[in-house]
C-alpha positions as CSV (number, residue, x, y, z in Angstrom):
1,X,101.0,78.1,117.7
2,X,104.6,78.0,118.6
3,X,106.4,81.5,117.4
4,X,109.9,81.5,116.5
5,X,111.8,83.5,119.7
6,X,113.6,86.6,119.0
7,X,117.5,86.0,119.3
8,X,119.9,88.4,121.2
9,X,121.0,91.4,118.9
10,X,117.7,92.0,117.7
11,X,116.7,96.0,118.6
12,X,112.9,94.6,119.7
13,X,115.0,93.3,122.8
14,X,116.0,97.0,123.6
15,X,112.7,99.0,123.6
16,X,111.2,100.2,126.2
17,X,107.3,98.6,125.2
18,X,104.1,100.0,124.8
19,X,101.0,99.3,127.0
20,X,98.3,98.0,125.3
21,X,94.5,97.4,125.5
22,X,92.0,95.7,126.0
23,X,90.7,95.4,122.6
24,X,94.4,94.9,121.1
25,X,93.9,92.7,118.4
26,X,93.5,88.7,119.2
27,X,95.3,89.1,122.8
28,X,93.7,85.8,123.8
29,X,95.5,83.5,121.3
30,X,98.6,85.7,121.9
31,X,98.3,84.8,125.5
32,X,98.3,81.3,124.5
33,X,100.7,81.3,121.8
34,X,103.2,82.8,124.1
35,X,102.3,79.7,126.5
36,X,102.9,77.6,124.0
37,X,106.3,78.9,123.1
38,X,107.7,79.2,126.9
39,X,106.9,75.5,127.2
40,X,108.1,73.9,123.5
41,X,111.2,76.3,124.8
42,X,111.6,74.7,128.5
43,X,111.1,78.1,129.8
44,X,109.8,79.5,132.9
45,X,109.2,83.2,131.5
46,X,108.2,84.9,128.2
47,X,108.0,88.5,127.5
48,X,106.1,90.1,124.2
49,X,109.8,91.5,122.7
50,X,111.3,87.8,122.5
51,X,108.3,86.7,119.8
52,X,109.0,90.3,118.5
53,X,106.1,92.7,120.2
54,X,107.1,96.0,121.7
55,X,104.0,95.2,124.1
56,X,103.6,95.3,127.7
57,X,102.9,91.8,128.3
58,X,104.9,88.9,129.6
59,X,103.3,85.2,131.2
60,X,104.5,83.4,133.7
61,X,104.8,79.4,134.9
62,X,107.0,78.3,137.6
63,X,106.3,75.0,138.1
64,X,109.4,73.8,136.8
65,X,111.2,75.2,139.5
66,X,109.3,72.5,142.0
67,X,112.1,70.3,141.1
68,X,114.5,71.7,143.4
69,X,115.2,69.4,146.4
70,X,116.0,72.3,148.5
71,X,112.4,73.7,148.5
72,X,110.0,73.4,151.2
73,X,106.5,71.4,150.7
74,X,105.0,74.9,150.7
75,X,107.2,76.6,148.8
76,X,106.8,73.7,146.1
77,X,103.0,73.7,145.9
78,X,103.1,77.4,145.5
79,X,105.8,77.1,142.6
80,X,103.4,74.7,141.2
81,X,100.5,76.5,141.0
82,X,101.7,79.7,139.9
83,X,100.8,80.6,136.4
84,X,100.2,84.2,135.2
85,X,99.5,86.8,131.9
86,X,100.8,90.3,132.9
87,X,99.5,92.6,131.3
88,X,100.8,96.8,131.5
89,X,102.6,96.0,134.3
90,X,104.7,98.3,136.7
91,X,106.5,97.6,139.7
92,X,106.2,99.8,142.2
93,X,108.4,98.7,144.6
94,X,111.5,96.2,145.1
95,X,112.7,95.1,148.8
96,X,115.3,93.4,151.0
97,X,118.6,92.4,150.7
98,X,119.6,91.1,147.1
99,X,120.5,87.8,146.2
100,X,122.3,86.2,143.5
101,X,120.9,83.3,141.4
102,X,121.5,81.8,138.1
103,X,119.5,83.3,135.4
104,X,119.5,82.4,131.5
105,X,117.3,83.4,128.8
106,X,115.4,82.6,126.0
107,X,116.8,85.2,123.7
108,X,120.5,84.4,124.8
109,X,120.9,80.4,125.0
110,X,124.2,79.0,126.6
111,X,124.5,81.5,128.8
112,X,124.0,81.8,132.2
113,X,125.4,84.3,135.5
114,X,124.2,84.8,138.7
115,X,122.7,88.1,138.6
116,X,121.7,90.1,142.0
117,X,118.0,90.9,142.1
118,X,116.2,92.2,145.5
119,X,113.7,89.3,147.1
120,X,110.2,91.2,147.2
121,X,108.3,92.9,144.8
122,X,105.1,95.0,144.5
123,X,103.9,95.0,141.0
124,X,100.8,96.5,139.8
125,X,99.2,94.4,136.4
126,X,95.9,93.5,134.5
127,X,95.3,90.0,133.6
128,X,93.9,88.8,130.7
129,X,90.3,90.0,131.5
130,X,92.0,93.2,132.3
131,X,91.3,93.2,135.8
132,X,93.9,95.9,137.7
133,X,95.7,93.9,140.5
134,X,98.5,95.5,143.0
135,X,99.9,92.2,144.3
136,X,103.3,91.5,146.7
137,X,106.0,88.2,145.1
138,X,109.1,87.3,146.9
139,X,111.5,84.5,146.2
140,X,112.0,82.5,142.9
141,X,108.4,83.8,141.8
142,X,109.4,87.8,142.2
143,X,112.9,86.5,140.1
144,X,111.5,85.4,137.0
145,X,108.3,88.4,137.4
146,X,111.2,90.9,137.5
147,X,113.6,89.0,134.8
148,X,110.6,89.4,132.3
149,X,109.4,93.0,133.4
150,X,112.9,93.8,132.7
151,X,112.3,92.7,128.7
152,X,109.0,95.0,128.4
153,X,111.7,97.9,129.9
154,X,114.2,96.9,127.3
155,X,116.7,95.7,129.9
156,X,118.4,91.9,129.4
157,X,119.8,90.1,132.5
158,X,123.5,90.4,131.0
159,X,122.8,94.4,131.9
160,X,123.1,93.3,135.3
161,X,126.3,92.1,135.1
162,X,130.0,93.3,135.7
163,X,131.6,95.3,132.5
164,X,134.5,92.4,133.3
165,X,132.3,89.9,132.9
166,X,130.1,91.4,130.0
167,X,133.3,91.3,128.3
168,X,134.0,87.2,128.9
169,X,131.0,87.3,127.0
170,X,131.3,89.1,124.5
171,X,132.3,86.5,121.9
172,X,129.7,84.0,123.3
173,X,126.9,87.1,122.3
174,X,128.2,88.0,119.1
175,X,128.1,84.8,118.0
176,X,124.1,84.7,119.3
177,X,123.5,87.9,117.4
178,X,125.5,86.3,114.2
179,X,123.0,83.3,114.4
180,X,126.0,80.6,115.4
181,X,124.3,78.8,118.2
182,X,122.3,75.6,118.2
183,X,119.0,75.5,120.3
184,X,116.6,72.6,120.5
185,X,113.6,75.4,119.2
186,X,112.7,77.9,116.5
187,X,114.9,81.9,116.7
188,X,114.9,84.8,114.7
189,X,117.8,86.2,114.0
190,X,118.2,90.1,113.1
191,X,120.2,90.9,110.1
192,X,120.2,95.1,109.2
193,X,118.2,94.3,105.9
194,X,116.5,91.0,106.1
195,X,115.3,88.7,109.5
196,X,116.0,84.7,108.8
197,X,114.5,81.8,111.1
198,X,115.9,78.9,111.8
């Protein structure tokens, strides 16, 4: 089932989640819903709080990325085959020299910066069997790993940027929050009183 994502302005977006386990109620179809969603949306990353779950889980498909011309076969092949649920995760530790790239997000369409993340990551997670893993990313696949752990933290990837350029934006967000923005799938929009979808 394809869930309506949650649109900038909504508080979800700002908490810090919850871990969850392993008998939370029908985490399976969740898992797959959440698939679902990422790809109807043309996404490479969902996290819990954008279908409106204060959960520690996120998922994970970067084949999309293979269709940069600039990759190596290698690098391609791994882009391809790297699908993941992440379940309670926590990284432990970011390295090396950080690099800008364009990010954008589900939760704030039209807009994207280059935003500065570091290249390697250890992150501890369970999968969706809830086996514990302590695993090391680098490159495009530690990028969108930490752009999503930073939604179960209740950090978005317009925190990263300058307060100069937070305030270019700042029309561009209000009018995301307001629900003035056309996207090609389903938001929720967060009014004090009532939610709407559109």
């Amino acid at each position: 089932m394809i869930l309506p994502i949650v649109a900038y302005g909504d508080p979800v977006l700002r908490k810090e989640c919850m871990p969850i386990a392993k008998d939370y109620p029908e985490l399976p179809k969740l898992i797959e819903d959440m698939y679902q969603t990422m790809y109807h949306s043309n996404g490479v990353g969902l996290a819990a709080p954008q279908v409106g779950l204060a959960i520690r889980l996120f998922v994970v498909d970067t084949e999309p990325f293979c269709e940069n011309d600039d990759l190596s076969d290698a690098e391609r092949d791994y882009l391809k085959g790297f699908k993941k649920a992440f379940i309670n995760a926590k990284i432990l530790k970011e390295e090396g020299e950080p690099w800008p790239f364009s990010e954008g997000c589900l939760s704030i369409p039209g807009i994207s910066e280059d935003v500065l993340r570091k290249p390697t990551i250890v992150i501890e997670y369970q999968d969706e069997h809830f086996a514990t893993h302590t695993e090391t990313f680098s490159g495009l696949v530690a990028r969108v790993i930490q752009h999503e752990y930073d939604h179960i933290e209740g950090i978005l990837f317009t925190d990263h940027l300058s307060s100069f350029k937070k305030q270019l934006l700042k029309n561009k967000l209000n009018n995301i929050s307001n629900g003035k923005v056309k996207v090609g799938y389903k938001m929720r929009f967060f009014e004090t009183n009532k939610k709407r979808t559109r």
